[in-house]
C-alpha positions in Angstrom: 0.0 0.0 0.0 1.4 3.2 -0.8 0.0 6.4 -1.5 0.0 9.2 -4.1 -2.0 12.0 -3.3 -4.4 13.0 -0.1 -7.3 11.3 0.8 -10.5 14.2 0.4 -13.0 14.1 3.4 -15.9 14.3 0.8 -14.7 11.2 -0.9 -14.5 8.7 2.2 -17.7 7.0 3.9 -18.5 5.5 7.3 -17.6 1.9 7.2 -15.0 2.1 4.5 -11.9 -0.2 5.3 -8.5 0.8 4.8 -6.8 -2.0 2.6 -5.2 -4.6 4.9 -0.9 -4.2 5.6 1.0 -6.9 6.5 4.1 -6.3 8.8 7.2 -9.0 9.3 7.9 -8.6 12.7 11.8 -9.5 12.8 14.8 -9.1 15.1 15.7 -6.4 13.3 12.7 -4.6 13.4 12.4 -4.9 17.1 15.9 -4.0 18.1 16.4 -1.2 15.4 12.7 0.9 16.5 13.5 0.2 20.6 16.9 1.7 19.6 15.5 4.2 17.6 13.0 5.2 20.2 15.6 5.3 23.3 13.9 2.4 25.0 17.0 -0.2 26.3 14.5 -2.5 28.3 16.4 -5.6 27.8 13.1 -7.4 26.3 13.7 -5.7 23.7 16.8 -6.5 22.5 18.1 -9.4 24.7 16.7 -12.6 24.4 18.6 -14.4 26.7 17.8 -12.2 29.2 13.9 -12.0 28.0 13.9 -16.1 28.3 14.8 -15.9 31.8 11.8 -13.4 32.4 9.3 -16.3 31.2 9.1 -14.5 27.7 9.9 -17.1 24.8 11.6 -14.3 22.5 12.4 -10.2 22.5 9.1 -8.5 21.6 8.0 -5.1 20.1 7.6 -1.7 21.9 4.8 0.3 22.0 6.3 3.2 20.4 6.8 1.2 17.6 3.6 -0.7 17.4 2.1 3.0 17.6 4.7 4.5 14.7 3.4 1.1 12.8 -0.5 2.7 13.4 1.0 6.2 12.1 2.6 4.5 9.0 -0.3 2.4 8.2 -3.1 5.3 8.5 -1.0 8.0 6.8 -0.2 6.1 3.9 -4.1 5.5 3.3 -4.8 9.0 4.0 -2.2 10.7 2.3 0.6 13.3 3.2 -2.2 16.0 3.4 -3.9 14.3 6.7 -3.2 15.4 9.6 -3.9 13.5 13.0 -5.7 14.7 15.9 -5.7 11.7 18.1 -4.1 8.3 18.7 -5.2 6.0 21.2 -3.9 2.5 21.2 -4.1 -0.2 23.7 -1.7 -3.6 23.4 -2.5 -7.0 23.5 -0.4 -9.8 22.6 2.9 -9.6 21.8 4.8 -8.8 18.5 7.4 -12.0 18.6 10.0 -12.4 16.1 8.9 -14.9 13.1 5.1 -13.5 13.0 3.5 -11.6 11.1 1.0 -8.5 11.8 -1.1 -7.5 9.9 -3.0 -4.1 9.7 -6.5 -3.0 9.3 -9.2 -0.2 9.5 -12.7 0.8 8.9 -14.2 4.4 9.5 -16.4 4.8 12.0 -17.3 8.8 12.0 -17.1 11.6 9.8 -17.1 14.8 11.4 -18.1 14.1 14.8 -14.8 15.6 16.1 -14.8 18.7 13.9 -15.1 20.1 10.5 -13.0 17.3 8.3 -12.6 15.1 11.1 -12.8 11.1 10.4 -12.8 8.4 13.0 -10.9 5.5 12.2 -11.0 1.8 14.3 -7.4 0.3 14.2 -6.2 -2.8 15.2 -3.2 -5.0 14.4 -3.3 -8.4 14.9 -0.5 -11.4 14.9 -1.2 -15.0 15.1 -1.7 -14.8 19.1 -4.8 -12.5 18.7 -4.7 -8.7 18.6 -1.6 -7.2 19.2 -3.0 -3.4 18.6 -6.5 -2.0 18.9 -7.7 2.1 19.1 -8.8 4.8 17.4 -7.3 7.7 14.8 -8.6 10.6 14.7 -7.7 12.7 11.4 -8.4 15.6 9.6 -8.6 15.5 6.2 -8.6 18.4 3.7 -12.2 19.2 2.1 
């Protein structure tokens, strides 16, 4: 999915979904965004260390599961968007060797001012959901 111009509030409806993403999660993506994001928690990077916390493998931050919500919503909605509101919540863990994959639907237009669109997000891996929330963006009209 990638985009090429801005999503235009007038051409989006309530109960459109986004197109589905699919994100590798892999060593590299874990360690790399924990490092990127100043976050040295050892379950992050070291798992060794992560094992003998009852954790089978390193697992994602939630600054990067939220930069992954970012990515996915403003490459639907273009470079024009511009966000009001993200509120995630985290479920099961990102693991090295899965796969999550990214969806969307719109749940309100205009409720949260002139422009505004509500969007339900949620991320999901093969232990269940990994990310759910809301996006609140404003789109040009």
């Amino acid at each position: 999915m990638s985009w090429t111009t801005t999503k235009r509030f007038e051409a989006v409806s309530v109960g459109e979904e986004l197109p589905k993403l699919d994100i590798p999660i892999t060593v590299r993506r874990i360690v790399s965004a924990a490092i990127a994001t100043r976050d040295y928690e050892n379950v992050h990077h070291d798992k060794d260390e992560t094992q003998a916390l009852g954790s089978p493998h390193i697992f994602m931050n939630i600054l990067t599961s939220n930069g992954v919500v970012e990515r996915y919503v403003t490459e639907w909605a273009g470079p024009e968007a511009v966000f009001r509101k993200v509120a995630i919540k985290l479920g099961a863990p990102n693991y090295p060797g899965d796969t999550m994959t990214m969806s969307a639907r719109i749940t309100a237009k205009g409720e949260a001012g002139p422009g505004s669109v509500t969007l339900e997000v949620a991320g999901r891996n093969s232990l269940g959901p990994h990310i759910t929330g809301t996006v609140v963006l404003v789109l040009p009209q």
